[in-house]
GUDO-948371 format. One record per residue: x, y, z of N, C-alpha, C in turn; residue in three letters. Coordinates in steps of 0.1 Angstrom, whole numbers, padded with zeros to 4 digits, always signed. Example, Ala and Ser with C-alpha at 12.3 -4.5 7.8 and 13.67 -1.06 7.14 Angstrom:
BEGIN
+0132-0057+0078+0123-0045+0078+0132-0033+0078ALA;+0128-0022+0071+0137-0011+0071+0129+0000+0079SER;
***
This chain:
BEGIN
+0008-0012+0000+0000+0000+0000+0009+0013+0000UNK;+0019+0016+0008+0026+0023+0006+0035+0024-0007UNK;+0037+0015-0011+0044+0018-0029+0037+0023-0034UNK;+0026+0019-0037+0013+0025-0045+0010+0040-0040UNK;+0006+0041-0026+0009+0056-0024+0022+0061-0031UNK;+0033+0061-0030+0046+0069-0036+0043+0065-0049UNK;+0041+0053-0053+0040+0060-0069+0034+0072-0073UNK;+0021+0069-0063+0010+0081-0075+0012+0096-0070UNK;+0022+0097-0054+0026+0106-0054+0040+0113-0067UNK;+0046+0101-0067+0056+0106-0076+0049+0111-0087UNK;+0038+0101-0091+0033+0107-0109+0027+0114-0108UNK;+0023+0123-0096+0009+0135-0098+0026+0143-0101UNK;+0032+0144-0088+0041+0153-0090+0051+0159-0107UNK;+0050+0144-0112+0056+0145-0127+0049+0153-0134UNK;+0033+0150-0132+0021+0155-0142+0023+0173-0137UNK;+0026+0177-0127+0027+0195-0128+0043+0200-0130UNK;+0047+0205-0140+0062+0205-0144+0060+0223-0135UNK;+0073+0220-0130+0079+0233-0123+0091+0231-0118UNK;+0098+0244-0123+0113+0249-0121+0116+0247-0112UNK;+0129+0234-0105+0133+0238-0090+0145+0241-0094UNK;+0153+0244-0083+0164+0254-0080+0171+0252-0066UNK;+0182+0243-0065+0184+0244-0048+0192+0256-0047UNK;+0190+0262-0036+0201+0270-0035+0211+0271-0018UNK;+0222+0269-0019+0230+0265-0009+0237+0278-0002UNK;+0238+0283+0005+0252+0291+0012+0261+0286+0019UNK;+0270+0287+0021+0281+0280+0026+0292+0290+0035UNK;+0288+0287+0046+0300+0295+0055+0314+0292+0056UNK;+0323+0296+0052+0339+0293+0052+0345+0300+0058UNK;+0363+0302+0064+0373+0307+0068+0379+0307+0064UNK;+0385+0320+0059+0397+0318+0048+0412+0318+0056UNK;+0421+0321+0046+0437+0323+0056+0435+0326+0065UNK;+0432+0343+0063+0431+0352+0075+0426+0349+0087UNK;+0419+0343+0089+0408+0333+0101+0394+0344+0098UNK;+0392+0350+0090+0380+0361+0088+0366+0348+0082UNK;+0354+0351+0083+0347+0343+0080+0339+0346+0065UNK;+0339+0343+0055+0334+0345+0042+0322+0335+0041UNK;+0312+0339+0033+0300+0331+0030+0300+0335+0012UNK;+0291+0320+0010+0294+0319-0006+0282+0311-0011UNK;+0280+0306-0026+0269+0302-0031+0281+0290-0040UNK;+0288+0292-0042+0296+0284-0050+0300+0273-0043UNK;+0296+0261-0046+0297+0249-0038+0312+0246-0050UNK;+0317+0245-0057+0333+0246-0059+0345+0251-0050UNK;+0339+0264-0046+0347+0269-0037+0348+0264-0024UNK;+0336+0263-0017+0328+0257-0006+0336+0240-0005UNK;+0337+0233-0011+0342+0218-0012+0357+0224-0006UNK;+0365+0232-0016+0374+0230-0016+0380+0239-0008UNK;+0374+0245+0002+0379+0253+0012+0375+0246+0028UNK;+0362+0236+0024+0360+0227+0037+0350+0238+0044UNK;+0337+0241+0040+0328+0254+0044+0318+0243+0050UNK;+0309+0252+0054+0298+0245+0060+0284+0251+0053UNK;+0272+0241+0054+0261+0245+0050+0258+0255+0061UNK;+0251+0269+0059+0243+0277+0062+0231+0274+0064UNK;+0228+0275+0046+0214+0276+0045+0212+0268+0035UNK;+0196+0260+0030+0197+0251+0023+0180+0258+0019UNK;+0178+0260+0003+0164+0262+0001+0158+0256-0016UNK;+0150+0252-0014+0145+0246-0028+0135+0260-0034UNK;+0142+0263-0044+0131+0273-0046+0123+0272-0059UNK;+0109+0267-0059+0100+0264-0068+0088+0277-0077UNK;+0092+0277-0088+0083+0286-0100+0077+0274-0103UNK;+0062+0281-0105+0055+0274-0112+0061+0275-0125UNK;+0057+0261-0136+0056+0266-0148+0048+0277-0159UNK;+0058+0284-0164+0050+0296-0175+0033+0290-0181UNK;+0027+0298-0181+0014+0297-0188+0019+0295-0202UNK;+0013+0285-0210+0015+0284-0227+0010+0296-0232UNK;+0011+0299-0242+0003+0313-0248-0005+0307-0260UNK;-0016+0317-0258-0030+0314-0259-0028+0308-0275UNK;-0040+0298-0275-0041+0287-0295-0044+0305-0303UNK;-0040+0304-0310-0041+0312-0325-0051+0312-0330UNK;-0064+0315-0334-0079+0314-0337-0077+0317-0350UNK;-0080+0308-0367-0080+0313-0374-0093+0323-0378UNK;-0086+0335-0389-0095+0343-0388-0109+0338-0394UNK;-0122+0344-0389-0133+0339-0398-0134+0347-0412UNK;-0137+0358-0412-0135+0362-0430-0123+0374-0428UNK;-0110+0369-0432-0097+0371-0435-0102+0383-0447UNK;-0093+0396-0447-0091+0406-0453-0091+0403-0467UNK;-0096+0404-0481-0088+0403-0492-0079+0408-0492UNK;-0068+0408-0500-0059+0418-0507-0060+0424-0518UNK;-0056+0436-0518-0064+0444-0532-0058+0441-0545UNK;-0070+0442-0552-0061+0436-0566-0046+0442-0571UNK;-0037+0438-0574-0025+0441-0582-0029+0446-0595UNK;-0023+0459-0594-0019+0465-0610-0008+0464-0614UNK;-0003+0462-0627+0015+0462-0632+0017+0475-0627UNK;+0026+0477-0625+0036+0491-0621+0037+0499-0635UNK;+0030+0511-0632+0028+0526-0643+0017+0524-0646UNK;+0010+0512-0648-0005+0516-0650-0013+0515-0643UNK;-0017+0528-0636-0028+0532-0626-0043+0530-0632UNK;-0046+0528-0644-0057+0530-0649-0059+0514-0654UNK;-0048+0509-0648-0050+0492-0654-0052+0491-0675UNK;-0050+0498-0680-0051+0497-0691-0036+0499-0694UNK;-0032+0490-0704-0016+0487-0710-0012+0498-0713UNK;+0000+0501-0718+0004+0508-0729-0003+0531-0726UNK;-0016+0531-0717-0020+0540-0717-0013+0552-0707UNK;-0006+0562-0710-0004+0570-0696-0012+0574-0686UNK;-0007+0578-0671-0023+0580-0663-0030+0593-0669UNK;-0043+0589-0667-0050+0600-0673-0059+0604-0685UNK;-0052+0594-0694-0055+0594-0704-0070+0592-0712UNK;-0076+0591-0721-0088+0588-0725-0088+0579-0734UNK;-0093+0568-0734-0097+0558-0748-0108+0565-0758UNK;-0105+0560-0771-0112+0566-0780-0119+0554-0789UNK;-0132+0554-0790-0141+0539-0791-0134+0538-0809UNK;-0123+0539-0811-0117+0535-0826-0122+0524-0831UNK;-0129+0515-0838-0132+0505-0845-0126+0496-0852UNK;
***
């Protein structure tokens, strides 16, 4: 009965993802006999320091950002004219007048 508890405690725990972070301080003595405190457990090992303080510090996970809704009636885009002809007619400068020639 107890494995069964820890499992499903383990897998709820899996199922909410969040940031941990231990964070350590470490009291040391240097040459001098003066007392120094530090976060760098490299230093801390190799100077022979002691735990201070010991904290787990937990962020939830970020909110996803919100699904993308496609649009219901999307913009057309305006018809394209070739470039120089504003009047959409070939060959004509702007401005100009057609003449019903036969």
């Amino acid at each position: 009965m107890l494995r069964a508890s820890l499992l499903a405690l383990v897998a709820a725990l899996m199922a909410v993802p969040a940031h941990a972070q231990v964070t350590e301080i470490f009291k040391c003595r240097n040459a001098d006999g003066h007392w120094t405190y530090t976060n760098d457990r490299l230093e801390a090992e190799r100077q022979k320091c002691e735990v201070v303080t010991r904290q787990i510090n937990v962020a939830p996970a970020p909110k996803p950002p919100p699904p993308i809704e496609p649009a219901l009636n999307p913009p057309k885009p305006p018809a394209l004219k070739p470039p120089g002809e504003p009047n959409g007619v070939a060959g004509m400068p702007p401005g100009a007048k057609t003449t019903g020639a036969g």
